[in-house]
N, C-alpha and C positions, 0 to 999 in steps of 0.2 A: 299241767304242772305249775304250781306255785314257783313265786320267785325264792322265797324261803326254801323252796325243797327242790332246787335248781342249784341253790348254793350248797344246801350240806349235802346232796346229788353223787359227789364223789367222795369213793372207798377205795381204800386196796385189799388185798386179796382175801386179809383177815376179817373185811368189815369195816377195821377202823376210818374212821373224817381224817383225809389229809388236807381240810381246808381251813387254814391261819393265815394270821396277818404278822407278815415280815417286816423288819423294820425296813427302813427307806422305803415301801411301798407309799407312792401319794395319798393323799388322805381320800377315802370314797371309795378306796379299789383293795381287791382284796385278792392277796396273790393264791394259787391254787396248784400243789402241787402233783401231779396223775403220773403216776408209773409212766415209767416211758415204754414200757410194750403197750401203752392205753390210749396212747396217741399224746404225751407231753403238757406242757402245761400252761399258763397264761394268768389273765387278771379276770376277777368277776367287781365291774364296778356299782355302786348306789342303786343302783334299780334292776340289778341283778341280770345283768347281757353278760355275756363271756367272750372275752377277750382274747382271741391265742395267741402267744409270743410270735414275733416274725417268724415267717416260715413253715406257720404251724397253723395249719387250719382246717384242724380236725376239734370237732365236739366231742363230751365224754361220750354223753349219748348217741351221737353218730361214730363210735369206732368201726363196726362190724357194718361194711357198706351194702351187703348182700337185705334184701328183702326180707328173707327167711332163712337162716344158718344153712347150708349145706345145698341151699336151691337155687340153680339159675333165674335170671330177674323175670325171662319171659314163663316159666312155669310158676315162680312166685305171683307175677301179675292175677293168670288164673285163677290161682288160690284164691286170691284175697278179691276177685269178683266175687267172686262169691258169697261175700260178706256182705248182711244188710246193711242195707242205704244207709238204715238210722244211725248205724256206727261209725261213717266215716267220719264225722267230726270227731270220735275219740281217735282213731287209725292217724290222725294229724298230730296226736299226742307226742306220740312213739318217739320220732325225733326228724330232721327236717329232709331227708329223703321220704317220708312216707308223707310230710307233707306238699314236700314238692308233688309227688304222686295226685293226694287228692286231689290238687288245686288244678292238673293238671286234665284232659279230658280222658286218658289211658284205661284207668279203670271204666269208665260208664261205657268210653268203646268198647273195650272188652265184654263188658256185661251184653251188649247191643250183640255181637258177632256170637257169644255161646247161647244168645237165644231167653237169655234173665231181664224179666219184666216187673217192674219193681213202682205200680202206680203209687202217684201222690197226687191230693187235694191241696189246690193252694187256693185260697181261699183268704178275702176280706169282706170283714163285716160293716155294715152300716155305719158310721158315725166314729170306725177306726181310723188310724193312722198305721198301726203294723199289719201286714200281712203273715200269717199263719200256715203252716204248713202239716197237714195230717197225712200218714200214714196208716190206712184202713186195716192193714194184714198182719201187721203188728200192733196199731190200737194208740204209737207213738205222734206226740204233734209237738211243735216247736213255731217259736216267733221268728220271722223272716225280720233282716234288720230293717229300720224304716228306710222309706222308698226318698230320697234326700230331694223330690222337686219343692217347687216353687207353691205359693196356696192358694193358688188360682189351678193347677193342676189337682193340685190332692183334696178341693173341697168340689171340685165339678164333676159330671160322669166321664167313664171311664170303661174301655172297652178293652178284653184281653185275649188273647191266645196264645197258646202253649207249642212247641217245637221239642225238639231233642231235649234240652236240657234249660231249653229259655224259655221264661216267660213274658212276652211282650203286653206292655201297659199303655195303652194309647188314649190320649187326653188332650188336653189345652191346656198352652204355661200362659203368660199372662201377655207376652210378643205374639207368640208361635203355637201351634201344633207342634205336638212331641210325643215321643216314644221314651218309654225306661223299659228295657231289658234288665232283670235278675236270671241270673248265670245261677245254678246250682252247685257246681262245680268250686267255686269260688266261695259261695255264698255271698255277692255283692251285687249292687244295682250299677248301670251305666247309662250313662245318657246315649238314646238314640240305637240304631239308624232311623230317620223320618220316613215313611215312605215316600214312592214319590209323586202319589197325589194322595196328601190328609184326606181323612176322610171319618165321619165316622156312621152309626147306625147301616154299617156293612155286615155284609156275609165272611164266614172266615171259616177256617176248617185245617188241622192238623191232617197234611199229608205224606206222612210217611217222614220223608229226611227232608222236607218242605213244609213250612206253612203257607195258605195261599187267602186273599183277600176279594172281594168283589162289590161293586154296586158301592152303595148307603152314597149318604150327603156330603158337598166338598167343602173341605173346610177353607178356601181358597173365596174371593171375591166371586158373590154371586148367590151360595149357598146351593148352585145347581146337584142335581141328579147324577149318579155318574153310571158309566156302564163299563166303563174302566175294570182291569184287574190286575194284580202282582203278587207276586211270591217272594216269600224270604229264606234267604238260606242262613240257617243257624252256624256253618262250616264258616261263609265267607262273612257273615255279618251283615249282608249288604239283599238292597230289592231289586228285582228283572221285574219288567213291565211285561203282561200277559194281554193275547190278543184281546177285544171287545166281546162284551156280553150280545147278547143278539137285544136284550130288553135292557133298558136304563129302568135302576130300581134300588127303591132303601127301603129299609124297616124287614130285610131278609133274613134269613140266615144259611149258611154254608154246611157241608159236611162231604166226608171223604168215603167211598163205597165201591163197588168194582176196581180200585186203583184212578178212578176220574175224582174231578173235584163238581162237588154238584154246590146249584145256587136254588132256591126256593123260595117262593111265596112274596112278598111285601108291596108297594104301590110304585106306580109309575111316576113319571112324570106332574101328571093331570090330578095323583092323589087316588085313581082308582086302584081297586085292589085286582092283583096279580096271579093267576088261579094255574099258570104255566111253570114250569122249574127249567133249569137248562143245565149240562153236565160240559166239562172241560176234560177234554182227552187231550192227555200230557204225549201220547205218541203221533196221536195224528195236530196238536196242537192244533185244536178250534175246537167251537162251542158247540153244542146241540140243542137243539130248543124243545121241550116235552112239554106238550100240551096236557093238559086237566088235574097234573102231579099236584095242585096243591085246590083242587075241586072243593075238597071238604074242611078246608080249613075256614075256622071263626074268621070273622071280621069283622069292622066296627071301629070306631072314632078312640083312638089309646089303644088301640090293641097292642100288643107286644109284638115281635118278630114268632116267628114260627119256633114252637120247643121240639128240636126233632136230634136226636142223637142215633150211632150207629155200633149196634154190637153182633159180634160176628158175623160182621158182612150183611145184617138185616137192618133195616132203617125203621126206628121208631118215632111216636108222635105224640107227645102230649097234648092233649085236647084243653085249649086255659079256658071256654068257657063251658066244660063238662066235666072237665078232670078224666079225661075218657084217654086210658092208652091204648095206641093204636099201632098195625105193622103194617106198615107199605111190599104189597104183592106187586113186585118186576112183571110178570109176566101180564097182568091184565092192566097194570098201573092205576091199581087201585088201593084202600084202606080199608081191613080189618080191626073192628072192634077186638081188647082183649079186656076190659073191666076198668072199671075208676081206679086209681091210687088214692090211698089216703090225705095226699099233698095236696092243700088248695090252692091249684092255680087261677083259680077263677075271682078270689074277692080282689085280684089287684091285674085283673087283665093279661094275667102270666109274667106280669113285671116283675121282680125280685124272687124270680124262682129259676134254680139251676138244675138244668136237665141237661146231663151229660154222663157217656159212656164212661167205666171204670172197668179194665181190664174185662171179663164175660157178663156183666152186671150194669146195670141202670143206674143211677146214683143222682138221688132227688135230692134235694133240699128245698125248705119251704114252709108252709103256715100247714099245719095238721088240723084236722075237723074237728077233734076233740077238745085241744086246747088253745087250740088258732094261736101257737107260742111258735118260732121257730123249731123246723126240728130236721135232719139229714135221712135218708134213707137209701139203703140199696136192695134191688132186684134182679134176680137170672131169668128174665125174660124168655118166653116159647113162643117164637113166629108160628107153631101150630097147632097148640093146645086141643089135644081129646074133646 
């Protein structure tokens, strides 16, 4: 709502604007006066805030304090889960319980507990400063506001993952290693929590009401190897150190599969390449070490980290220098070919190509054969195709 249409905002019952300027009102302030079954009246000053008389601190548009006329706040909550994502920035319109609401976690829990799954792409490009936010189901996309670090942060690489509702951006400010978390909730960035061993060219992986981290290089004196790992909880804001890997390794990548957090592929210590993977059981709390899990993975001088995403519980692989998708069979712990994608992961060693799961679906982005231009794509992959 405009400031303009904030001021002329109040009517009474006929319609008419009861909002004039009284004499003795100071200059700047404009008295306003609202039936008193409408909750009373007060000042709207120069830049159009509303002002209630003492004792009076009701808005016009906040009379009616219920959610939904007629419906309890815990049945209106429901309701209004239900409501696309993309609308909650208007749902803050309304008046400032619906924005306390959004800003607040209530609805996304809600949405979380009735089982509404509601994927976004967040996404930054090359040579930007905003990040970008698409919704695929709807087709809506929106700029995320700028990420407010320092420009040794926002012009260096930059490593992310995603949790409940955060997304964590891990990079280097021009002191320190740092993290910016953007809150969706909110719509705002925050400095921090750091983990608590920097790190980057790690594994990382979305688990469940955790994100979890492992391996890559320390950003600490030394530049050593780590075999370290931690988890984030999005609830407390804060990182738990997880036991040790069994292999010190960067250049990996993570993912979440059985309910364990697995680590895969990338080089040791020594620079050799790493053809073992190892899984993390949250119940028995320790590592497992799986021999040959990444046998048929490329290798070579720049390779990228392993492209391997997990959709319904099947673990896939993009092949960067074949363009070859591939399903990982549990049972013999080995790789099925299922056909090239049209996305070339291979002119740039699988570097600047995002392979990641979207709700039942693959969801590429990358350099196409035909126009070698950027282009996104998605897929409903079959671990057992005819």
């Amino acid at each position: 709502m405009s400031k303009d249409e904030e001021r002329q905002g109040v009517c009474d019952k006929e319609g008419n604007s009861n909002i004039h300027r009284k004499n003795g009102t100071s200059r700047g302030l404009m008295q306003i006066e609202i039936p008193s079954e409408c909750g009373g009246s007060g000042l709207v000053n120069g830049s159009g805030t509303f002002i209630p008389r003492d004792g009076d601190s009701s808005r016009p548009n906040d009379v009616d304090n219920s959610y939904l006329p007629s419906l309890d706040d815990e049945v209106a909550v429901r309701i209004l889960a239900r409501v696309p994502r993309s609308q909650f920035q208007n749902l803050r319109l309304v008046n400032r319980r619906y924005n306390s609401l959004i800003m607040s976690s209530e609805l996304y829990n809600m949405r979380e507990n009735i089982g509404i799954t509601d994927p976004k792409v967040l996404l930054l490009a090359s040579g930007e400063l905003r990040w970008w936010c698409y919704e695929p189901y709807t087709g809506s996309h929106r700029e995320l506001p700028i990420l407010p670090s320092d420009i040794c942060f926002s012009s260096s690489d930059k490593e992310t993952l995603c949790v409940g509702n955060h997304l964590l951006v891990s990079g280097k400010e021009i002191e320190d290693p740092a993290i910016w978390r953007y809150e969706l909730e909110s719509d705002r960035w925050f400095h921090g929590p750091r983990m608590i061993n920097p790190r980057f060219l790690f594994a990382s992986a979305n688990c469940g009401n955790v994100a979890c981290v492992a391996g890559g290089i320390s950003l600490g004196a030394g530049l050593s190897i780590l075999n370290t790992a931690e988890k984030y909880d999005p609830k407390t804001k804060s990182w738990e150190p997880l036991p040790r890997m069994n292999r010190r390794r960067k250049l990996c990548s993570g993912f979440c599969m059985d309910r364990k957090f697995y680590v895969i592929g990338g080089q040791n210590e020594n620079g050799d390449n790493l053809a073992c993977g190892e899984c993390y059981d949250f119940t028995r709390n320790a590592w497992e070490l799986i021999p040959g899990m990444a046998e048929d993975f490329s290798s070579g001088s720049s390779q990228s980290p392993p492209l391997v995403a997990v959709v319904n519980n099947e673990l896939y692989s993009l092949e960067a220098s074949s363009n070859q998708l591939k399903v990982y069979l549990k049972n013999s712990n080995t790789w099925k070919e299922l056909g090239k994608v049209p996305v070339r992961a291979d002119i740039r060693k699988g570097w600047g190509v995002a392979f990641k799961s979207l709700g039942d679906e693959l969801l590429i982005i990358g350099c196409v054969e035909e126009t070698k231009t950027g282009q996104g794509m998605t897929k409903r992959p079959q671990a057992n195709p005819e």
